[in-house]
C-alpha positions in Angstrom: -4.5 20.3 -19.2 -2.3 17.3 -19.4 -1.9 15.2 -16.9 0.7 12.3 -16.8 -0.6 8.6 -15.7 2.5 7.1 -13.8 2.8 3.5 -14.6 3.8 0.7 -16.9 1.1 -1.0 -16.2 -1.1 -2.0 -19.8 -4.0 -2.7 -17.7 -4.4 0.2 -15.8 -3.4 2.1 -18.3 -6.7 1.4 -20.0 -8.7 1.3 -17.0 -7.8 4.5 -16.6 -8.4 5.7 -20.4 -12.1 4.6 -19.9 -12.5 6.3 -16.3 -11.0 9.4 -17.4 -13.8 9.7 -20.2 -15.4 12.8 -20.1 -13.1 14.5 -17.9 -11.3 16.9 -20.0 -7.9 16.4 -19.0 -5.4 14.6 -21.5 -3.6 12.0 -20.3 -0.3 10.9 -21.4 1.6 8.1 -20.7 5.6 7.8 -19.2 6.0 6.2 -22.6 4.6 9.4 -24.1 7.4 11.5 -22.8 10.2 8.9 -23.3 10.5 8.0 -19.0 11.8 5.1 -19.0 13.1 5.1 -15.1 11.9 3.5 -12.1 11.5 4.7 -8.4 12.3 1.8 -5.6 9.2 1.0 -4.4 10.3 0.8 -0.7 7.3 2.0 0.7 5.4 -0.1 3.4 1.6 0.7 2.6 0.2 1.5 -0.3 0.0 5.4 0.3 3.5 5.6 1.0 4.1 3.6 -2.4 1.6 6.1 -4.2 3.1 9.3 -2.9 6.8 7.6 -3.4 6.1 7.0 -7.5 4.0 10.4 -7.9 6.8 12.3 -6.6 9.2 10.5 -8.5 7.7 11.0 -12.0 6.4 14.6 -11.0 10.1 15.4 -10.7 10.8 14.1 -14.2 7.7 15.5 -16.5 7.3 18.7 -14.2 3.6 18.6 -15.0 0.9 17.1 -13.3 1.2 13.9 -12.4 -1.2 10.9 -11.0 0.4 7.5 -9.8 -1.5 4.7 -7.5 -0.6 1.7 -5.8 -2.8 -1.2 -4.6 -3.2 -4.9 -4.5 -5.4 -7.3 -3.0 -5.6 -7.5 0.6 -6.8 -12.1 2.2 -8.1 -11.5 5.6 -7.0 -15.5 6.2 -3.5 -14.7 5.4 -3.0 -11.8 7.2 -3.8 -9.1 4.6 -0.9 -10.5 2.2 0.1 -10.1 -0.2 -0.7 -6.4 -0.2 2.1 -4.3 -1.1 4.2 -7.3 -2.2 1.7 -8.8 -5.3 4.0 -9.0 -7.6 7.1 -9.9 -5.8 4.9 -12.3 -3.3 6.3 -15.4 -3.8 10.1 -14.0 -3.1 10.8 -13.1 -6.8 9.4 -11.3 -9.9 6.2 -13.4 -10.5 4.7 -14.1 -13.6 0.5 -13.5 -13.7 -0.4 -17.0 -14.0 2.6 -17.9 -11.2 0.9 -15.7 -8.8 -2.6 -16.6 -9.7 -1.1 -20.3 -8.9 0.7 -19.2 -5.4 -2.7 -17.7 -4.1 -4.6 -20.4 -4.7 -2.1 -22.9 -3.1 -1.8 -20.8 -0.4 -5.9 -20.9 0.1 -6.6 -24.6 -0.5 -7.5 -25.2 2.7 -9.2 -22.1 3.7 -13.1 -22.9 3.9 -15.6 -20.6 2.1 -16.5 -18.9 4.9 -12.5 -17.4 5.8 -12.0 -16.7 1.8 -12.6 -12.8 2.1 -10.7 -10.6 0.6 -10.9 -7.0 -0.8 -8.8 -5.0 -3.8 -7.5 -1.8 -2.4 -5.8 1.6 -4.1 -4.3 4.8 -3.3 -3.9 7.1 -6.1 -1.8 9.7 -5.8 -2.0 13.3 -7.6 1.2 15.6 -7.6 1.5 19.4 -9.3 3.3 22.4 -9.0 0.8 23.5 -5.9 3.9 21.7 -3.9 2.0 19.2 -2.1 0.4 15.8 -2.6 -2.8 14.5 -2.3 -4.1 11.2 -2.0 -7.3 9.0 -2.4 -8.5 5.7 -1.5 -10.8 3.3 -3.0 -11.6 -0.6 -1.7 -13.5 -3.5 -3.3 -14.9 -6.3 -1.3 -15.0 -10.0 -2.2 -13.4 -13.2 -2.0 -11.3 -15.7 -3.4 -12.3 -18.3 -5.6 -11.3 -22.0 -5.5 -10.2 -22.1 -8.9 -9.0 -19.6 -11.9 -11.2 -18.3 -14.0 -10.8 -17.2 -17.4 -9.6 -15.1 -19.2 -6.6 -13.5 -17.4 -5.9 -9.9 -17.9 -2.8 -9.0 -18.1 -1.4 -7.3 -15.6 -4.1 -8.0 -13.2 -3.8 -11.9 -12.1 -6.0 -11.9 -9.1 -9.3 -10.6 -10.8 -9.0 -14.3 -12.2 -9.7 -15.3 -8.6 -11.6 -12.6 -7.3 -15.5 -12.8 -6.5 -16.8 -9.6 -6.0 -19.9 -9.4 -3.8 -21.6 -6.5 -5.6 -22.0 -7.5 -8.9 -21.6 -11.6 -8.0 -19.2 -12.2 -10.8 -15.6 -13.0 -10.8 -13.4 -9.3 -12.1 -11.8 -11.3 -14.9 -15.3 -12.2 -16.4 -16.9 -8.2 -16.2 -15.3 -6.0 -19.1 -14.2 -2.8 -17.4 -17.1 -0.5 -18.1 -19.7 -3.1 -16.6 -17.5 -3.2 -13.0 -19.8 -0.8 -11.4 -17.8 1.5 -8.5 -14.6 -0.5 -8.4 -11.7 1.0 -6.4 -10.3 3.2 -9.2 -13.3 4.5 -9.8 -14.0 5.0 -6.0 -10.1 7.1 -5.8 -10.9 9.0 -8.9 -14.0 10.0 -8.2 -12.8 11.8 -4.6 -9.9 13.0 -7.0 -11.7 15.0 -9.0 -12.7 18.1 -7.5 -9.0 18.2 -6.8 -8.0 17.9 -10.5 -10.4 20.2 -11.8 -8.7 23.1 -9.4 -5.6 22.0 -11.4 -7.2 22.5 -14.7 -9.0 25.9 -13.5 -5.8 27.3 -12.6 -3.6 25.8 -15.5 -6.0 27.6 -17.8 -5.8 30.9 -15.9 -2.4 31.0 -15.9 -1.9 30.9 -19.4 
């Protein structure tokens, strides 16, 4: 069974290469398929964003289809920048803008109100007609200062300490983060996508 991964996105892209190890599915990519449009992301939490992008791209590959949307949640700043991260500061923001905004918007934020946690709803569409959704969260807090390298596409693990492992996400290559919140979605996901694969290969 194919399955298309909904997103631009180089980073998750690979993270979810490496999760889906294993799982015999093949996953293509909206470059893959030559889908170069994008759905208004006017959703106002992450699952409406989610089921928003999976429907959209369902609707254009017409097989099935897995899309997410997260971000990183402050508890001192009132859960921002949540559904906003890249457009935070008012515009289209750069990774190292954003990892700059953050931290100016923290610098007076004692260690003790620095909590924070990275959250994601994935999404999974098919012909079935309906969609279904998954959540995953990882706990931490922000750092004072950036730490190296940044990944692309993903600013804030450069100022992320997660509690779990007690390392910054920037500094763990993506098989040693144990349980993060992709893994988390995809792991409630995937009873759910091996119906799809039971009943793609029946119907052939």
């Amino acid at each position: 069974m194919r399955i298309l991964l909904a997103t631009t996105n180089e980073g998750k892209i690979r993270e979810y290469k490496h999760l889906l190890e294993g799982v015999h599915v093949g996953m293509v990519t909206l470059a893959d398929l030559g889908i170069h449009e994008k759905p208004e992301e006017t959703g106002s939490t992450f699952q409406e964003n989610a089921i928003l992008k999976v429907q959209f791209y369902f609707q254009k590959a017409l097989i099935p289809t897995l899309a997410d949307d997260g971000g990183l949640e402050i508890d001192a700043l009132g859960g921002e920048p949540g559904v906003r991260s890249r457009r935070w500061p008012g515009y289209e923001a750069s990774d190292e803008e954003l990892i700059h905004y953050a931290l100016e918007k923290m610098k007076d934020i004692p260690q003790g109100r620095r909590t924070a946690r990275f959250k994601v709803v994935l999404a999974i569409a098919s012909d079935r007609g309906v969609v279904n959704t998954f959540e995953g969260s990882l706990e931490g807090k922000i750092t004072e200062n950036t730490h190296y390298p940044i990944v692309p596409g993903y600013p804030f693990r450069s100022i992320f300490y997660e509690f779990k492992t007690g390392r910054v996400l920037s500094e763990l290559p993506i098989e040693e983060l144990p349980n993060g919140h992709r893994e988390q979605a995809l792991k409630k996901a995937l009873p759910f996508l091996q119906e799809i694969a039971q009943e793609s290969r029946e119907s052939r």
